[in-house]
C-alpha positions as CSV (number, residue, x, y, z in Angstrom):
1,X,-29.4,12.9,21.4
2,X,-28.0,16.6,20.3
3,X,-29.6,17.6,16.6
4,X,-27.6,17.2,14.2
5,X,-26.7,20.9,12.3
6,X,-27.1,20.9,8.1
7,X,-24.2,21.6,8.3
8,X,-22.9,17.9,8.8
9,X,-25.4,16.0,7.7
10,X,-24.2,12.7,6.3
11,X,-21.0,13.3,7.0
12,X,-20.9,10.9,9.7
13,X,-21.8,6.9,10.0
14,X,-23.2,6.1,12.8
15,X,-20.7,5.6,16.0
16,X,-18.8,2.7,17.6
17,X,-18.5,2.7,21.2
18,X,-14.5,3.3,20.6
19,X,-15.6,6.3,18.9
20,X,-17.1,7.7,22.0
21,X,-14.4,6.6,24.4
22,X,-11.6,8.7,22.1
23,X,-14.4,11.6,21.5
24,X,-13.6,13.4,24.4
25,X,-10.3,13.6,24.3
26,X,-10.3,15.4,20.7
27,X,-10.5,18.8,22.2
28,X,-7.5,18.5,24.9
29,X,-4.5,19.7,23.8
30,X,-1.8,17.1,24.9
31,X,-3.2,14.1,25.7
32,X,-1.0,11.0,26.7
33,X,-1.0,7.9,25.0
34,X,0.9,4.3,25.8
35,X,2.7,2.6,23.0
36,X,3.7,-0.5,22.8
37,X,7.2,-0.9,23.4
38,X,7.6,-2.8,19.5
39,X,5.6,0.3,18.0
40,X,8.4,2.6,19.4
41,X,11.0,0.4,18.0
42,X,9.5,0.5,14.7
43,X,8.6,3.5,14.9
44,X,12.0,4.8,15.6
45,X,13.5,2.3,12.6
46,X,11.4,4.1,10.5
47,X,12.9,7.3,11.1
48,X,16.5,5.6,11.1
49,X,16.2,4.3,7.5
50,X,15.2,7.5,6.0
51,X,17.4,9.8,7.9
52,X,20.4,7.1,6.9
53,X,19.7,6.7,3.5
54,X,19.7,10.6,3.3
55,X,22.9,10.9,4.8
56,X,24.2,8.5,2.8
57,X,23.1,10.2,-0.8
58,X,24.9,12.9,0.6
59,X,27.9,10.8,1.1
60,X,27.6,9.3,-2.2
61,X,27.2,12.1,-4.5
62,X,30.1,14.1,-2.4
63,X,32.3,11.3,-3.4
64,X,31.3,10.8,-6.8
65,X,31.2,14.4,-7.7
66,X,33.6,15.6,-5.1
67,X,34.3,19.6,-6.3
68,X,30.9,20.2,-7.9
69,X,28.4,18.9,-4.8
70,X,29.2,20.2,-2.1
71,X,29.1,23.9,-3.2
72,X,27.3,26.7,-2.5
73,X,25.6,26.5,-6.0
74,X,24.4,23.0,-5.4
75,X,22.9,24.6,-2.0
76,X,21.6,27.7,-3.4
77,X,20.2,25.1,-6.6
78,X,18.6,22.8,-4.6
79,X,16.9,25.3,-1.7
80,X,15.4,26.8,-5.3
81,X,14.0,23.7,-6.8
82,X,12.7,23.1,-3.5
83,X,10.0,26.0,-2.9
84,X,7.5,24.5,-5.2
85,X,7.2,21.2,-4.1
86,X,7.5,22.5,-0.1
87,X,4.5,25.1,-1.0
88,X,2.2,21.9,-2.0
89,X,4.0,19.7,0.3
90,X,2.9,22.3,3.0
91,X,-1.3,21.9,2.0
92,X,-1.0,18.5,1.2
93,X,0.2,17.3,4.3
94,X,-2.9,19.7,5.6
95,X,-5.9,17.5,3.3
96,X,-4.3,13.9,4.1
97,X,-3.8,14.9,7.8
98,X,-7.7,15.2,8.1
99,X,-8.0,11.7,6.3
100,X,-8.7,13.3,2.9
101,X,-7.1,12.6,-1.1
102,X,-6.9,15.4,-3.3
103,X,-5.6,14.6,-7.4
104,X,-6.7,17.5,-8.4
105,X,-3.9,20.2,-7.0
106,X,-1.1,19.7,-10.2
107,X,-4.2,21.0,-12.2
108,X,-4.5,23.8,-10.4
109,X,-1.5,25.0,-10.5
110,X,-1.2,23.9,-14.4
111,X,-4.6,26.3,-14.7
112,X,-3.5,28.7,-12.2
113,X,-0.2,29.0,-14.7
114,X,-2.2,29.9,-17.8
115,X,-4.8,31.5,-16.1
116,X,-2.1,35.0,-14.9
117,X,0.2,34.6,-18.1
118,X,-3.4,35.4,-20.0
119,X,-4.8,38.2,-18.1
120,X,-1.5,39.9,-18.5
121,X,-0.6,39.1,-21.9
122,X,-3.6,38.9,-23.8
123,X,-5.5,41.5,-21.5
124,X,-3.3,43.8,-20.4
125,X,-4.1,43.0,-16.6
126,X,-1.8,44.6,-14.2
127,X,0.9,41.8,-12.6
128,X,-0.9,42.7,-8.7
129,X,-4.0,42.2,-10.5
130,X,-3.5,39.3,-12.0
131,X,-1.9,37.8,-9.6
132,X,-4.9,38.4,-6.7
133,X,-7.1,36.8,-8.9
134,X,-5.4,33.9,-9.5
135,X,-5.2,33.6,-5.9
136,X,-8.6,34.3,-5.2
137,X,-9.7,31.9,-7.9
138,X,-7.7,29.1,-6.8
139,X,-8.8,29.4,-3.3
140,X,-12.4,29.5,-4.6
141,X,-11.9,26.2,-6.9
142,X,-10.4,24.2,-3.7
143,X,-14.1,25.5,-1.7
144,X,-15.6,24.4,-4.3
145,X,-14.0,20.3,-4.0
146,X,-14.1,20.6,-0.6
147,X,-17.9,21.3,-0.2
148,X,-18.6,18.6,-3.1
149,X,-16.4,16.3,-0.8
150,X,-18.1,17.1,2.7
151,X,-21.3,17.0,1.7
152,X,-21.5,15.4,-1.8
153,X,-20.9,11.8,-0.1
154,X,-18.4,10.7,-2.9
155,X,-14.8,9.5,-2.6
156,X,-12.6,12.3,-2.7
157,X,-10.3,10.5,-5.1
158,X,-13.2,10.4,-7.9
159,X,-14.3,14.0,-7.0
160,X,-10.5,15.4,-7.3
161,X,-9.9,13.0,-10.1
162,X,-13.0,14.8,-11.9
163,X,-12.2,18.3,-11.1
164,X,-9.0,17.7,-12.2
165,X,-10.1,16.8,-15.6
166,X,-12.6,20.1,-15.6
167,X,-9.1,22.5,-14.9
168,X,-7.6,20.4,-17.4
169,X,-10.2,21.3,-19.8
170,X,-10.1,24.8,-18.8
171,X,-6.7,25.7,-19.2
172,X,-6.6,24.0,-23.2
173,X,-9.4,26.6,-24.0
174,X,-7.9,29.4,-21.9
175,X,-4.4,29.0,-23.8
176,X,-5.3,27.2,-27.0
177,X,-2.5,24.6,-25.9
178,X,0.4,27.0,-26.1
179,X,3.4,28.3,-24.8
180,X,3.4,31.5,-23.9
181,X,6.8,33.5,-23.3
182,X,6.2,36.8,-24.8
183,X,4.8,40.0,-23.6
184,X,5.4,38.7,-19.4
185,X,5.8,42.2,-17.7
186,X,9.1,42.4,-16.4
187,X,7.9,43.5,-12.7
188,X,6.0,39.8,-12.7
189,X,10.1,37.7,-13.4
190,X,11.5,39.8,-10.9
191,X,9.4,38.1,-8.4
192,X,11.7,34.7,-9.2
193,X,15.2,36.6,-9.6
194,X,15.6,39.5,-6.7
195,X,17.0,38.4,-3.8
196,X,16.7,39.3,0.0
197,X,19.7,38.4,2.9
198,X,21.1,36.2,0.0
199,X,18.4,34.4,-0.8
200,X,15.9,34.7,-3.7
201,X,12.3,35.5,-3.0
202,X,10.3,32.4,-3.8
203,X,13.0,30.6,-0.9
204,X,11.7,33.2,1.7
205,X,8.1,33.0,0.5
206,X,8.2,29.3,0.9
207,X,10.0,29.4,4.5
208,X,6.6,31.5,5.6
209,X,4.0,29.2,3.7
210,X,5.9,26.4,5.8
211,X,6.1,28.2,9.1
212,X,2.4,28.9,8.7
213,X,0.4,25.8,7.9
214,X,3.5,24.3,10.4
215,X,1.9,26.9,13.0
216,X,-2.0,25.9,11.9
217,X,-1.6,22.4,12.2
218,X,0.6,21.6,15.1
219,X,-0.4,24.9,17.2
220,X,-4.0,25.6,16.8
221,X,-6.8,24.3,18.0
222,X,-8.2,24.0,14.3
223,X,-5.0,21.6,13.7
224,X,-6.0,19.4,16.7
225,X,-9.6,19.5,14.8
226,X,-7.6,18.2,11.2
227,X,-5.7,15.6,13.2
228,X,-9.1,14.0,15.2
229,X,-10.8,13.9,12.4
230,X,-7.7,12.0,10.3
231,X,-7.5,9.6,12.9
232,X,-11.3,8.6,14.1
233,X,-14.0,11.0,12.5
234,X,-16.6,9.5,13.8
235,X,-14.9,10.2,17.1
236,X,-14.2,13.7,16.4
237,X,-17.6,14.7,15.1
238,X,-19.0,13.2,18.2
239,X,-17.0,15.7,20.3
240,X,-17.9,18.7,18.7
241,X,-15.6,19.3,15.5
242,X,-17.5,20.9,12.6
243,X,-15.7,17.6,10.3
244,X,-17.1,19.4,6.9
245,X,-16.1,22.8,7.9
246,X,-12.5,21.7,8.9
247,X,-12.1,19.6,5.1
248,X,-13.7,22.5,3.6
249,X,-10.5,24.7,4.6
250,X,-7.7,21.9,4.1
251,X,-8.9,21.6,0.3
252,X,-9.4,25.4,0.0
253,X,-6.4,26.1,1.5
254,X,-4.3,23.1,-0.4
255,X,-5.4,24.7,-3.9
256,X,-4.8,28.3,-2.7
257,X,-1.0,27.2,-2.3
258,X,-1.2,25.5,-5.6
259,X,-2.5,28.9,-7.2
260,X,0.8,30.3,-5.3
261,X,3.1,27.5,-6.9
262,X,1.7,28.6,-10.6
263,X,2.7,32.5,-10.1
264,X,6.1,31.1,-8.9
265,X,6.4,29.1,-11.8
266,X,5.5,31.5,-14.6
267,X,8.0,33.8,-12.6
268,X,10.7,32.3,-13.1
269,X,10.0,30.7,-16.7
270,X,9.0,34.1,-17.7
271,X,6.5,32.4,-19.4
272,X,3.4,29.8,-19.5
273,X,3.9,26.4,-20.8
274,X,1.4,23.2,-21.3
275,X,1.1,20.7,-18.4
276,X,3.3,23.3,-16.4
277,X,2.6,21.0,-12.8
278,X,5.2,18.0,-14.8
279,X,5.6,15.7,-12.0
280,X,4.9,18.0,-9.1
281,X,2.2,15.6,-8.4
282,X,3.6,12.3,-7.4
283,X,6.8,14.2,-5.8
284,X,5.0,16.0,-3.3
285,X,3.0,12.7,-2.7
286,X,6.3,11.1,-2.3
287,X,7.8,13.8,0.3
288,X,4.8,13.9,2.5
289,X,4.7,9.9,2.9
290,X,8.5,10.0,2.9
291,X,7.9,12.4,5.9
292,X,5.8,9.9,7.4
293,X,8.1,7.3,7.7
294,X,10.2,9.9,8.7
295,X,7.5,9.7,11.8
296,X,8.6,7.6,15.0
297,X,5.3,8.1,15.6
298,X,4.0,7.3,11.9
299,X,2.0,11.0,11.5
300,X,1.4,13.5,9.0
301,X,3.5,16.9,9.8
302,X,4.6,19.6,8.3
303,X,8.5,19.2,9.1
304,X,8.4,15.5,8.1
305,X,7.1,16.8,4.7
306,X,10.1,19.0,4.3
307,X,12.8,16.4,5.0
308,X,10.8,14.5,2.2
309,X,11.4,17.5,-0.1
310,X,14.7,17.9,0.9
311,X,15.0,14.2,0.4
312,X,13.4,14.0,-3.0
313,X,15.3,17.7,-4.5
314,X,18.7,16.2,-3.2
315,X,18.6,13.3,-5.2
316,X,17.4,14.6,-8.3
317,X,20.1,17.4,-8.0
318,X,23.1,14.3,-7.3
319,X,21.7,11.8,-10.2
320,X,21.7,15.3,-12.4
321,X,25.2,16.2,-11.0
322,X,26.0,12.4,-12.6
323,X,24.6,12.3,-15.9
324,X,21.8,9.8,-14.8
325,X,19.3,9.3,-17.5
326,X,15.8,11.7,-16.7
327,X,14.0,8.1,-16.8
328,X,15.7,6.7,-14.4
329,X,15.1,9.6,-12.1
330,X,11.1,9.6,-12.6
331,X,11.5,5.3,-11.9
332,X,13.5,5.8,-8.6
333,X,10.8,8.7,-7.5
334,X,7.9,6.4,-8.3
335,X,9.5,3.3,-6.3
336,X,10.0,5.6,-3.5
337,X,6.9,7.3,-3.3
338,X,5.8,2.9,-3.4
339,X,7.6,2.4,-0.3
340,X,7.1,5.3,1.4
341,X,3.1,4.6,1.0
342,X,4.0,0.8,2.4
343,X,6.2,2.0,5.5
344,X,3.3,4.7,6.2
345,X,0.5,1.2,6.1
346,X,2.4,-0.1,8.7
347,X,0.8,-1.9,11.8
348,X,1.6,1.2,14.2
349,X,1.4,4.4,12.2
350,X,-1.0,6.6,12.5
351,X,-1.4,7.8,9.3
352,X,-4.4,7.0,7.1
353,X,-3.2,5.7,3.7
């Protein structure tokens, strides 16, 4: 038997002989497989009912608000409300594809959010400045869960769930629990409010962050490494695949984009408030499972977690268009996000839930 590096010590229970059939197949690029005629069928009814039902919102709110939703400004509005929750959508989709949790990201970017508004209010710190090392320190936080999940041996839910609680603690004593809206250097709102080819530069930024972790985790052969170990890691670290090295990066790189979602938040606030993640949380949870039932073949991707933005913006910018009560809006994103987990449990999905 090969030593086992310090690396990944612990990381692994001990294999099933199924584990070792599927082992050396991580590493191959396209592999075959043979579904079951009824899994395709499902599969592909999963796909139909949320492709349909987004159609048919469209329908619906074209009818009821016929001159106000199909308009340019409803487009333009909704592509903007959507760069935030695409950004996390984006590393989200990342962590769960490698069979991990993480509750911690909306604290993040909260702390993230309070963190640059302070070193350039209160200290004077140059916008570029301040805006590296919120990055950097983002990046570093989501290193810092994913080591304590790889090799810590806890469940990632209660180590997120923890940290989360730590940034929340953070960000009270770094902004005494207050908005903050004056003294934001011009140069930093520009960020939110300058446009390029029509389209404002948080839309663009967000179109790279997607094309990029798209890129990483359909194209690379780091991706196939997130995607073994989501679906068998026992399997995967048999074959070869540094399992706590590949987690590590999902988390770091999930909390990075978080750290990106603060600086476009206070951007285009032009100021920090409290709790600044709102519900940022449970929608992008909702878009990436909505994306998986998007899934004939019931996996995590990046484009499925798109349409699940796209889903999720649309219909809070239609109930909006209709005067619908903001309650009733938070209840019809938590019964979706509830039946998007259920269709994603189904017998033939792939995904881990």
């Amino acid at each position: 038997m090969s030593q086992v590096s310090s690396e990944d010590v612990g990381q692994i229970s001990t294999p099933r002989p199924a584990d070792r059939q599927e082992a050396a197949a991580v590493n191959v690029p396209h592999r075959a497989s043979v579904k079951p005629r009824w899994g395709t069928v499902v599969g592909l009814l999963r796909s139909g009912i949320v492709l349909g039902t987004f159609v048919a919102m469209i329908v619906a709110f074209s009818v009821l608000k016929e001159h106000s939703f199909l308009t340019t400004a409803t487009l333009d509005n909704i592509l903007d409300q959507s760069v935030v929750p695409a950004v996390l959508a984006s590393g989200l989709t990342l962590v769960l594809a490698s069979g991990e949790f993480d509750l911690s990201f909306g604290a993040t970017l909260s702390l993230g959010a309070g963190f640059v508004v302070v070193l350039m209010v209160n200290h004077g710190a140059n916008p570029a400045l301040a805006t590296a090392l919120t990055l950097v320190g983002s990046a570093v936080a989501g290193l810092v869960i994913g080591v304590v999940v790889a090799y810590g041996r806890a469940s990632a839910f209660i180590v997120t769930l923890a940290f989360s609680s730590v940034f929340a603690g953070l960000e009270i004593g770094l902004t005494g629990n207050k908005t903050i809206y004056q003294g934001v250097p011009a140069s930093f709102t520009q960020i939110s409010s300058d446009t390029f080819l029509g389209r404002k530069y948080p839309v663009w930024l967000a179109v790279i962050v997607i094309v990029v972790v798209g890129v990483l985790l359909h194209g690379t052969r780091f991706g196939r490494h997130v995607q073994a170990i989501g679906e068998n890691e026992s399997a995967a670290y048999i074959a070869g695949v540094r399992v706590a090295r590949v987690k590590i990066i999902a988390f770091a790189v999930l909390a990075l984009l978080a750290g990106l979602s603060s600086l476009v938040l206070t951007s285009r606030a032009s100021s920090y408030y409290p709790g600044s993640a709102g519900t940022y949380m449970l929608n992008t949870y909702a878009a990436v499972f909505l994306g998986v039932a998007a899934n004939r073949h019931g996996r995590f991707s990046v484009g499925g977690s798109m349409l699940g933005v796209l889903w999720l913006v649309t219909l809070q910018s239609g109930l909006a268009q209709v005067n619908v009560a903001s309650w009733l809006t938070n209840l019809v994103e938590g019964l979706v996000l509830g039946l998007a987990v259920l269709i994603a449990r189904s017998p033939h999905s792939r995904a881990r839930t």
